[in-house]
C-alpha positions as CSV (number, residue, x, y, z in Angstrom):
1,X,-112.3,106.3,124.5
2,X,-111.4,105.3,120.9
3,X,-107.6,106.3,121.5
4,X,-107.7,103.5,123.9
5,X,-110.0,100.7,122.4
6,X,-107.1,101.6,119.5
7,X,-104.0,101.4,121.2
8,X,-105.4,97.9,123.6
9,X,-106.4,96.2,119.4
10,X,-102.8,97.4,118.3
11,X,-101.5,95.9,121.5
12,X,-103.5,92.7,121.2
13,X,-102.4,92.4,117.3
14,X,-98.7,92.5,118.4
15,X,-98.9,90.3,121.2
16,X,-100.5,87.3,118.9
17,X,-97.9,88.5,116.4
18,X,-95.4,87.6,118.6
19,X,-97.0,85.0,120.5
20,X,-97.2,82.5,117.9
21,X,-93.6,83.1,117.4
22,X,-92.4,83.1,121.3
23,X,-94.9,79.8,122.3
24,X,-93.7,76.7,120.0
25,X,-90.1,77.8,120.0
26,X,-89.9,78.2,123.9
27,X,-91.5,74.7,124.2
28,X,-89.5,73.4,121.4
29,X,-86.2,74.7,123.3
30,X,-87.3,73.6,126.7
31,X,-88.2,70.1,125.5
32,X,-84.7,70.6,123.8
33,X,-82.4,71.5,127.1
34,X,-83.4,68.0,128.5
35,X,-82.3,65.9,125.4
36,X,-78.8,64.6,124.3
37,X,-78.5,67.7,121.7
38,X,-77.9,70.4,124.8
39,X,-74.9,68.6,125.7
40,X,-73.9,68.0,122.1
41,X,-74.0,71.5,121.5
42,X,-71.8,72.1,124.5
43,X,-69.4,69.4,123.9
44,X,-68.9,71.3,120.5
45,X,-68.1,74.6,122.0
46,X,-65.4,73.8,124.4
47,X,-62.6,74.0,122.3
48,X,-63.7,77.4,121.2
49,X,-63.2,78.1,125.1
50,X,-59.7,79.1,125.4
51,X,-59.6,81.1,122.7
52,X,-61.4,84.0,125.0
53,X,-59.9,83.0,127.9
54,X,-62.8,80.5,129.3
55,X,-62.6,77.0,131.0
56,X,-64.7,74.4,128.9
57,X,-67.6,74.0,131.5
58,X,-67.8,77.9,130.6
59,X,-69.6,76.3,127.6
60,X,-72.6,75.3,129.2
61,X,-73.9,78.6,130.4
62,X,-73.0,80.3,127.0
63,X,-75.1,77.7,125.6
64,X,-78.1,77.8,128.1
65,X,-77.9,81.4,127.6
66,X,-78.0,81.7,123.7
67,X,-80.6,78.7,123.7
68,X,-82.5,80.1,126.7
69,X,-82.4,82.7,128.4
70,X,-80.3,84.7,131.1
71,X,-81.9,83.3,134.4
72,X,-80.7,80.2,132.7
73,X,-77.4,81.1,131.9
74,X,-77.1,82.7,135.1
75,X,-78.3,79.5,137.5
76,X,-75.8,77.6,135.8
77,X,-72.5,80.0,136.4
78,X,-73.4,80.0,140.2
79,X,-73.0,76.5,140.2
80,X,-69.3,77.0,138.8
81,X,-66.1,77.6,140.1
82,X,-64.8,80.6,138.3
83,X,-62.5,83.4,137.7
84,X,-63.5,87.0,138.4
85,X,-62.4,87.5,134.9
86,X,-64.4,84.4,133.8
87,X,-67.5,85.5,135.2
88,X,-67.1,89.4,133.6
89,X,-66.1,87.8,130.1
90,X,-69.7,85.4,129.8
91,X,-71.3,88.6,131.2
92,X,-70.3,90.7,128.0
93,X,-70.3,88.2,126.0
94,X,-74.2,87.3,127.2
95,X,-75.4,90.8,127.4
96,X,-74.7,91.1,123.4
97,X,-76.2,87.3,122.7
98,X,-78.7,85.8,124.3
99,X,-82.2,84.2,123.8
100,X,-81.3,83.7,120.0
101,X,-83.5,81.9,118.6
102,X,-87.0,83.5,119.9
103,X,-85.3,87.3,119.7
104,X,-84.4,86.7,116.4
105,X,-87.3,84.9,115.1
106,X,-89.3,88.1,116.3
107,X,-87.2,90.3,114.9
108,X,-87.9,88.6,111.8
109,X,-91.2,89.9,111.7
110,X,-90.2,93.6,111.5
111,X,-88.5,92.6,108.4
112,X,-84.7,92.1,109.5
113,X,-83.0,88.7,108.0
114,X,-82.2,86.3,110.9
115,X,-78.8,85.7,109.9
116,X,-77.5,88.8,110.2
117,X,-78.8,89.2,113.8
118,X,-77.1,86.3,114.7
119,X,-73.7,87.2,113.0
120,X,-73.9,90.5,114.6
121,X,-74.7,89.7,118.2
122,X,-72.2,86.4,117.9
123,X,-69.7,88.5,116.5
124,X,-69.9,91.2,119.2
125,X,-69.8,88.4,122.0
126,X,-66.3,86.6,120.5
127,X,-64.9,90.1,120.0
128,X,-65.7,91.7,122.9
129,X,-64.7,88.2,124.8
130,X,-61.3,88.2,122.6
131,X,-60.4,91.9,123.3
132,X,-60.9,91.6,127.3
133,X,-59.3,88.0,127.6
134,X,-56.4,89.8,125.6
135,X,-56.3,92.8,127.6
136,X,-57.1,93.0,130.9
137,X,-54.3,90.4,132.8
138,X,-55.9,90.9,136.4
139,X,-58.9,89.0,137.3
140,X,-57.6,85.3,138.5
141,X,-59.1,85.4,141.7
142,X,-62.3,83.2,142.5
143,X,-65.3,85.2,141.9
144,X,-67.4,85.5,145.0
145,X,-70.7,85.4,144.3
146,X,-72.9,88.3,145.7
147,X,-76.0,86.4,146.4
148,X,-78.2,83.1,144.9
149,X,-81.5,83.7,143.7
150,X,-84.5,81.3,144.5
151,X,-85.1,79.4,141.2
152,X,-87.3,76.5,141.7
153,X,-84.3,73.4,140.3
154,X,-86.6,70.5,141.7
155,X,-85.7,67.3,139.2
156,X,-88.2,67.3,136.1
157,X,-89.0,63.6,135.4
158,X,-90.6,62.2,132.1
159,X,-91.7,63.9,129.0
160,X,-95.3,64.4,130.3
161,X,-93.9,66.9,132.8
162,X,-91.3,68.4,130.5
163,X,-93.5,68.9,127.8
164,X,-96.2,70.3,130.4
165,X,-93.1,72.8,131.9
166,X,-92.4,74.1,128.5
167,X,-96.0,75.0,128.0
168,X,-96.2,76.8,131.2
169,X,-92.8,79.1,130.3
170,X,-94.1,79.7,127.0
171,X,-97.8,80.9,128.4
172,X,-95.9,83.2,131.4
173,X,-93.3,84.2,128.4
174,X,-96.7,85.5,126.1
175,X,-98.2,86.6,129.5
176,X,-95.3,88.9,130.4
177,X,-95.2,90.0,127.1
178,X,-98.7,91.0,127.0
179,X,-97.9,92.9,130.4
180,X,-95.7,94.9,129.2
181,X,-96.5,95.2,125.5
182,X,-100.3,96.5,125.5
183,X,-99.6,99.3,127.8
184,X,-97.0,100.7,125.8
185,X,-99.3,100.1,122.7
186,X,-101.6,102.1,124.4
187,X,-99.5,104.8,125.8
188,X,-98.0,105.0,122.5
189,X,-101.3,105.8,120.8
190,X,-102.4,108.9,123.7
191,X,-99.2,110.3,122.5
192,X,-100.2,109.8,118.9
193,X,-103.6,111.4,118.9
194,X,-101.9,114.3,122.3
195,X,-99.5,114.9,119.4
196,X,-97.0,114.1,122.6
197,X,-95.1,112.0,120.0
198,X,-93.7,114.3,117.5
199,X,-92.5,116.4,120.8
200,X,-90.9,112.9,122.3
201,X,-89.3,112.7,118.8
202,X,-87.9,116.0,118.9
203,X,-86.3,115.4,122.1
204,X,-84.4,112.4,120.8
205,X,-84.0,113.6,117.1
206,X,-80.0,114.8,118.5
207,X,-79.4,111.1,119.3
208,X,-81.0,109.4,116.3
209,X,-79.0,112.4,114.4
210,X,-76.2,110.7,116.0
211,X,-76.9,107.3,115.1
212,X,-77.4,108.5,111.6
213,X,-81.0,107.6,111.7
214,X,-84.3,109.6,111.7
215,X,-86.8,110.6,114.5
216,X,-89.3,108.3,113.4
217,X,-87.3,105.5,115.0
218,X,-87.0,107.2,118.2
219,X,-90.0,105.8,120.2
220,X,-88.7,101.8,118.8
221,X,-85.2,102.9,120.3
222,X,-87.0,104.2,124.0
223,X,-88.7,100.9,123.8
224,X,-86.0,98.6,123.3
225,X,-83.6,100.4,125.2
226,X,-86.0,99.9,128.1
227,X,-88.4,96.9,128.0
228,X,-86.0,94.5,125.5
229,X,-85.7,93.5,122.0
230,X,-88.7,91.6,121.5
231,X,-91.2,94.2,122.9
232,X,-88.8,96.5,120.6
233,X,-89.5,94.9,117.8
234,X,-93.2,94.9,118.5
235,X,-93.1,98.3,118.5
236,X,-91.2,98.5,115.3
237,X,-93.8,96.4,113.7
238,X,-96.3,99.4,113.9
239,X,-94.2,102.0,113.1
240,X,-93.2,100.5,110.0
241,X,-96.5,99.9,109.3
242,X,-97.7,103.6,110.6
243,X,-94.4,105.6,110.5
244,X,-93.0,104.8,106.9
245,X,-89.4,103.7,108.5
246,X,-87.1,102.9,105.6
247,X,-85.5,99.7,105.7
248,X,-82.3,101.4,106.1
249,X,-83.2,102.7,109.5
250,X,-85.2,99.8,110.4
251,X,-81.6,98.0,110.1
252,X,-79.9,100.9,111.8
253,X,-82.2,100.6,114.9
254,X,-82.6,96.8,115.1
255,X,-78.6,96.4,114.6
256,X,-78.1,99.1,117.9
257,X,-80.8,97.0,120.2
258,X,-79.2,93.8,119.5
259,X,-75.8,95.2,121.2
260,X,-77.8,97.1,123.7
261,X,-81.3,96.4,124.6
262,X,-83.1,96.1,128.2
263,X,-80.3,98.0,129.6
264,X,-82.2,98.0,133.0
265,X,-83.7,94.5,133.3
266,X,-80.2,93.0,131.6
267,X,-77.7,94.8,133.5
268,X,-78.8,93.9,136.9
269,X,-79.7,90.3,136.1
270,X,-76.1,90.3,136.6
271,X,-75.7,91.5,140.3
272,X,-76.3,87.7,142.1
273,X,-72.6,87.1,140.2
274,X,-70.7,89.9,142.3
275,X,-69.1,92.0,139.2
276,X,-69.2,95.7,138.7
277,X,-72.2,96.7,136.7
278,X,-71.1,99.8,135.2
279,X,-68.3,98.7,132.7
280,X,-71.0,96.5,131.6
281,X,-72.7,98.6,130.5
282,X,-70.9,101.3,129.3
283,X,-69.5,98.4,126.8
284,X,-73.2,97.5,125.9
285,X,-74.1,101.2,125.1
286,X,-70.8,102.1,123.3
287,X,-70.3,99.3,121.1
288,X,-74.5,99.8,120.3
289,X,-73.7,103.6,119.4
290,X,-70.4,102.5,117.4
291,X,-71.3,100.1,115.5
292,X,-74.4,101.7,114.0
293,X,-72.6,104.7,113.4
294,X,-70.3,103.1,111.6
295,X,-72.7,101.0,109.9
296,X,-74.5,104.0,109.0
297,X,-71.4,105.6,107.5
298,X,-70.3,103.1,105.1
299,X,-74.4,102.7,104.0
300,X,-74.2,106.2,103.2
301,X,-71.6,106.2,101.2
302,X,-72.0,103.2,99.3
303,X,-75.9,105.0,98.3
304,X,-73.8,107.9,97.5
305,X,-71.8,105.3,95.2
306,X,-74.9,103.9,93.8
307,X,-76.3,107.0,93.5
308,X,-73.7,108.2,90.8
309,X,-73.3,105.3,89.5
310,X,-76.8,105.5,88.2
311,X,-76.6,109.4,87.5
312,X,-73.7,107.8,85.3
313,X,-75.2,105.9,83.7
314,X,-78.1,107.7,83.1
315,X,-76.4,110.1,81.2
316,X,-74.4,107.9,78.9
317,X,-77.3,106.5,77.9
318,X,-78.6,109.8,77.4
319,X,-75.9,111.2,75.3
């Protein structure tokens, strides 16, 4: 009984954590999409367009997406006449950056600056857009669209009912987030007190060897690889508060989740658009295990740096 009355307070902690985060930016945003500023934003990008191979009006669901969300991003590009190449570029380059501004401002809690998870998930989208635009020459066929989802588009009219339709996303987008956060807070807490999660640790301690991180981090990874970023990071926020996670693999973790994160949920979002689902995510997954390794790698050795530097020093002083 006290294992759950525990793991439903941690879970209720974590969702207000987050909800006061995830309510006034989603209505902020929302109230933001219907005001000069979106298409500002998107007039600004277009020349940015060709560079990775896009049309300009590719620049509205890239902006949607990053300002949004997906279901966004993805409602607009059915509307569009585009390239099967077209539609797998903004794929990529919207699996690796999307839903900036609430992902990242939750992310901020567990103690990672914002700007360098927006550098890093930009930066992977414009490469990964870059390297396919410069080498894959197929793809100039229409895309054919595998099916339309139902997504309510009726006309919103006046800021009474804009304002009221922000509210309303931001209390499903706390609701959903509740959903799915407080059971895993919960489950997350039988395996604490089963001692099920030193054993789940131990099954994953070969990939967080991998990663160069340590198995501490490993239920944060199952979490975000799963369930998303956000309800990562809310697990992330107890384990650093319960687990002792060093700020080097809080990094670690956080900067593999933003290149792959709800691989399930995120991947076949994609499907209405008629690409192959596979190579995207096999890029997702490898980039995420690359780039941490190698990020890993060079913070190693620059500690190993520091770490004689000091020893150095030390001894100079000493003499």
């Amino acid at each position: 009984m006290n294992t759950l009355k525990q793991g439903l307070k941690v879970g209720l902690q974590t969702t207000w954590t987050l909800g006061k985060i995830i309510f006034p930016i989603t209505l902020i945003v929302t109230i933001i999409g219907y005001t000069p500023l979106m298409d500002w934003l998107t007039s600004l990008l277009s020349p940015l367009m060709g560079f990775i191979g896009l049309s300009g009006e590719a620049a509205i669901p890239l902006v949607l997406g990053n300002i949004l969300n997906l279901y966004a991003a993805i409602g607009a590009m059915l509307t569009m006449d585009l390239t099967v190449k077209e539609v797998f570029i903004l794929a990529v380059m919207l699996s690796f950056s999307h839903n900036l501004i609430v992902e990242s401002a939750v992310a901020k809690q567990v103690g990672v600056k914002i700007w360098i998870m927006v550098v890093v998930r930009v930066g992977l989208a414009l490469f990964a857009a870059w390297a396919i635009n410069l080498f894959w020459q197929g793809g100039g066929e229409r895309a054919q669209y595998g099916f339309v989802p139902a997504a309510g588009d009726e006309a919103v009219a006046g800021w009474g009912a804009i304002v009221l339709q922000g509210v309303e996303s931001a209390f499903f987008g706390i609701v959903q987030l509740a959903v799915i956060v407080i059971p895993i807070m919960v489950f997350i807490q039988i395996m604490k007190d089963l001692k099920w999660l030193d054993v789940f640790s131990r099954w994953m301690s070969p990939f967080t060897r991998v990663l160069g991180i340590k198995e501490n981090t490993s239920t944060t990874l199952a979490a975000g690889l799963v369930f998303g970023l956000a309800y990562g990071a809310g697990v992330m926020i107890q384990a650093v508060k319960e687990d002792g996670v060093s700020k080097k693999d809080l990094y670690l973790v956080m900067i593999f989740l933003v290149a792959c994160h709800a691989v399930i949920e995120d991947t076949l979002i994609f499907a209405p658009l008629g690409i192959p689902l596979w190579p995207l995510l096999l890029i997702r997954l490898v980039t995420a295990i690359a780039l941490t390794i190698a990020v890993a790698v060079i913070w190693n050795r620059l500690e190993k740096k520091q770490g004689a530097a000091d020893s150095s020093w030390n001894t100079g002083t000493g003499g």
